[in-house]
C-alpha positions in Angstrom: -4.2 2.9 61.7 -2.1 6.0 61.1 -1.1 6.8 57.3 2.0 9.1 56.6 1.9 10.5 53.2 5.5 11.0 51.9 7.0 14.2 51.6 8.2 15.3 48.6 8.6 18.5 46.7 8.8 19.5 43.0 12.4 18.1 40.5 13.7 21.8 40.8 17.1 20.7 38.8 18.9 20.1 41.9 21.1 17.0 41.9 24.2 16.4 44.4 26.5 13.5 44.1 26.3 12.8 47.9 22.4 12.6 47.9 21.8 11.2 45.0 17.4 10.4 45.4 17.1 14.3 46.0 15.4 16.4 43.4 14.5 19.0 45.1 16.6 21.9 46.6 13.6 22.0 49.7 14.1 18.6 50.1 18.0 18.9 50.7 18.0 21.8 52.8 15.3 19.5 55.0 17.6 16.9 54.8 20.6 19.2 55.9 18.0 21.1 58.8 17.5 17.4 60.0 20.7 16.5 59.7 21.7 19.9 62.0 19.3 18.9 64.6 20.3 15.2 65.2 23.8 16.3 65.2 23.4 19.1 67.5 20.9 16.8 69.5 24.6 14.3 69.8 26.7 17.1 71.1 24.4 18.1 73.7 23.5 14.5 75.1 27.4 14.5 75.8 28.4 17.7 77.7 24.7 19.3 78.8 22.4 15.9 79.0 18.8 16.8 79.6 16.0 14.9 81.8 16.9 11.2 82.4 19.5 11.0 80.0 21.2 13.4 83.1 20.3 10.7 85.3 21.8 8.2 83.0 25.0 10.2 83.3 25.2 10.8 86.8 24.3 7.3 88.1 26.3 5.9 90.3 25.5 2.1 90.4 26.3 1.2 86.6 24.0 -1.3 86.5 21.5 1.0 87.5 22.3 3.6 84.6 22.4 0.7 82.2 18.9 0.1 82.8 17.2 3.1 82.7 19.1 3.8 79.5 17.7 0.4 78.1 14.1 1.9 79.3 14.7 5.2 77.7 15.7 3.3 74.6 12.9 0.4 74.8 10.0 2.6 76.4 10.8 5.8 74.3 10.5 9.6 75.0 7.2 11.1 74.6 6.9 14.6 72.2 5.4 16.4 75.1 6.7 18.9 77.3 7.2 16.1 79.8 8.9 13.7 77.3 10.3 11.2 80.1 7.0 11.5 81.9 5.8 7.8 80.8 9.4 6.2 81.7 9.5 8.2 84.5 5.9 6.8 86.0 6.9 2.8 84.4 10.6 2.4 85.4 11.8 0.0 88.0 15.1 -0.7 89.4 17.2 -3.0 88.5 16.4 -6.3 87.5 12.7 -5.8 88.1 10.1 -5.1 85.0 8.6 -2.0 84.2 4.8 -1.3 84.8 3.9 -1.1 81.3 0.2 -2.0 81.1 -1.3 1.9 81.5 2.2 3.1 79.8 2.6 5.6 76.9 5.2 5.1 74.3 7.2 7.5 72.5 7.2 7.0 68.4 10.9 5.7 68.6 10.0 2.8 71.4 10.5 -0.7 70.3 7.3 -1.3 72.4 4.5 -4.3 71.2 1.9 -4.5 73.8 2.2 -8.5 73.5 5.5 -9.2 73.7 6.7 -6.4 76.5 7.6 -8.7 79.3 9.5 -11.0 76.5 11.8 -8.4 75.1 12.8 -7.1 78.8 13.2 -10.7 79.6 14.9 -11.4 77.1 17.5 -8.2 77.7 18.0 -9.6 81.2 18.9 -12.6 80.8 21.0 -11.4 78.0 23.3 -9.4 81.0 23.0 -12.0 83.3 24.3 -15.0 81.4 27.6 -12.4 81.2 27.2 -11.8 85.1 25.8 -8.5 84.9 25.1 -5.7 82.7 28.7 -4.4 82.8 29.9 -7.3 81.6 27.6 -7.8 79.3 27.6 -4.6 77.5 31.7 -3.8 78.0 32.1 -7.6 76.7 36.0 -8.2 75.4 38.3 -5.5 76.6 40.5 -5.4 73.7 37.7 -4.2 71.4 38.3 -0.8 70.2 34.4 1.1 70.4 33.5 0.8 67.3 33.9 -2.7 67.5 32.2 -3.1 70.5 29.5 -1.4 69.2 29.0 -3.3 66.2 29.3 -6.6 68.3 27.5 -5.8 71.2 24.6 -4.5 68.7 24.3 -8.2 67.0 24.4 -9.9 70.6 21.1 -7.7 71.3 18.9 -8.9 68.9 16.4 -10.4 71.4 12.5 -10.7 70.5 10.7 -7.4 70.8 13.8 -5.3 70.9 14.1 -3.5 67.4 17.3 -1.9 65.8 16.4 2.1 66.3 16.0 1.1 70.3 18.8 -1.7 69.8 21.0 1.8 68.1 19.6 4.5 70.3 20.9 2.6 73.5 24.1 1.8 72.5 24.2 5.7 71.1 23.2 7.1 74.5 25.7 5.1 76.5 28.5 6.0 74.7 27.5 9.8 74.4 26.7 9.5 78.2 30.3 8.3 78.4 29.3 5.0 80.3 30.4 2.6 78.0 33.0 3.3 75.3 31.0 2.4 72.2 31.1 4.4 68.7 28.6 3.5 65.9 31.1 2.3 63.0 27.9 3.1 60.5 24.2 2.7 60.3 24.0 -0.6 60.9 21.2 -1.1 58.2 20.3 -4.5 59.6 16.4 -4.4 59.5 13.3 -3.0 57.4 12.5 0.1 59.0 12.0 3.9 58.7 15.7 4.3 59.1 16.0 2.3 55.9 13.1 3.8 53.9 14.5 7.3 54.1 18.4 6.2 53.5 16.8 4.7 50.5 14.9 7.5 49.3 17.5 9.9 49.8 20.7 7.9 48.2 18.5 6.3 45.9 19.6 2.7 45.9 18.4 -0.5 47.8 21.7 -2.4 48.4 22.3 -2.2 52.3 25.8 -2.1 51.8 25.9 0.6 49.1 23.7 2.7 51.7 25.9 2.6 54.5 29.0 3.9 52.0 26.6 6.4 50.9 25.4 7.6 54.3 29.3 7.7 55.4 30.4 10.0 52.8 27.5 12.4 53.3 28.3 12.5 57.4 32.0 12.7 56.4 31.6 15.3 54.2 28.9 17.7 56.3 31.1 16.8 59.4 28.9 14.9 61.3 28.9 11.3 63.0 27.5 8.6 61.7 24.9 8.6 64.1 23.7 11.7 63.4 22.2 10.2 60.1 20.1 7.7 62.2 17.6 10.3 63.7 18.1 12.6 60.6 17.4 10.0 57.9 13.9 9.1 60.0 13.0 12.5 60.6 13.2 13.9 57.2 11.6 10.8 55.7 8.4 11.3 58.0 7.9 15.1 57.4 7.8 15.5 61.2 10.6 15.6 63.6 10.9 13.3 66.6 13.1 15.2 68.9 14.1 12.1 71.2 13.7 13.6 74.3 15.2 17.2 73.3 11.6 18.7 73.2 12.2 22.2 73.8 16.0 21.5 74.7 18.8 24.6 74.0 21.2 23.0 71.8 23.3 25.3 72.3 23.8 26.3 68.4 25.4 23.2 67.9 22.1 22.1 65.6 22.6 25.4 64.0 26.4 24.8 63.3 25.8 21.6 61.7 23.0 22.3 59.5 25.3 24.8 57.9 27.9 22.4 57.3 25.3 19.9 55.9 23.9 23.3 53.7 27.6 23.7 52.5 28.2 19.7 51.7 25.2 19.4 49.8 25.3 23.0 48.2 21.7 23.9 48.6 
């Protein structure tokens, strides 16, 4: 069992309509250093993609793409040097299952040991009953992408496959340029670290109050709305999970929006 003390640092007067939980000027310049980093982390999963997010990118047979970016999601980069080694050493082509049994599983992975060859089954059968993965995953063409997003989100609630993979999927396929998908908002749908540290930080437990909240902070430090997904996490946890960007050159872009997160929240 692994217990993860919360981080939190001394009421030092600080209070900022946008973050409302925050007491602490530490705890919003983490916030807005977390915030910089999933941003920047974005930017650079669309125009310099590293490891087998490149392959993701590059892939010629879509369906193929599809599914390793469903194994990155559902398997999980490691915080290694090697972050894609385990996906790397599990992944199969298309439609076959992973060899998960000897796997390692990165702290984002929607992976339960018991349920493994349900949740891929279940994600299978999920493309297939469209036809394929394209299909599936472009679904009505008049949908703009944040509507696909949304809706294609909801028709991938399958056993196993929780909403951080469910997000991080749909994230990297639209970054990657695959699929035209934009997260609308957080998409608070289940109890998870996501939530904890939206709830901590904009103090309030009303799901629908938190995603308002968590748009006018991304609006206001100029960031996407998926930026907060990662950044919310991270800073809740007191340790970052860099999603397969261990080690990665962001270019300054995670430097660029950290200031603009400093400047929103005044810290």
């Amino acid at each position: 069992m692994t217990v993860r003390r919360e981080a939190r640092s001394d009421d030092d007067g600080y209070r900022s309509p946008l973050t409302p939980g925050l007491r602490s000027s530490e705890d919003a310049r983490r916030l807005a250093g977390e915030i910089g980093f999933a941003a920047g982390r974005l930017e650079t999963l669309a125009v310099d993609p590293p490891g087998l997010y490149a392959q993701v990118a590059a892939e010629a047979d879509l369906e193929q793409a599809s599914w390793l970016a469903l194994l990155i999601a559902y398997i999980g980069p490691l915080e290694s040097d090697e972050p894609f080694s385990a996906i790397e050493a599990a992944r199969a082509g298309w439609p076959q299952l992973p060899l998960l049994a000897d796997a390692s599983f990165g702290p984002r992975g929607s992976h339960e040991p018991s349920r493994s060859a349900e949740a891929l089954g279940a994600y299978i059968r999920f493309a297939q009953r469209a036809g394929n993965q394209q299909l599936a995953l472009n679904a009505d063409e008049s949908w703009t992408p944040a509507q696909r997003f949304e809706r294609i989100y909801e028709r991938l609630v399958l056993p196993g496959l929780h909403r951080r993979a469910r997000y991080e999927l749909l994230v990297t396929l639209g970054r990657l340029r695959r699929y035209p998908l934009a997260a609308p908002s957080l998409l608070l749908t289940e109890d998870d670290q996501v939530l904890a540290g939206a709830k901590r930080v904009f103090a309030i437990g009303d799901r629908m109050t938190l995603e308002r909240r968590a748009r006018e902070l991304a609006a206001a430090a100029h960031v996407p709305i998926d930026a907060l997904d990662l950044a919310l996490e991270n800073w809740a946890r007191g340790e970052r999970i860099t999603q397969g960007f261990h080690g990665v050159d962001l270019h300054g872009a995670d430097e660029a929006a950290e200031m603009r997160a400093l400047a929103a929240l005044e810290c």
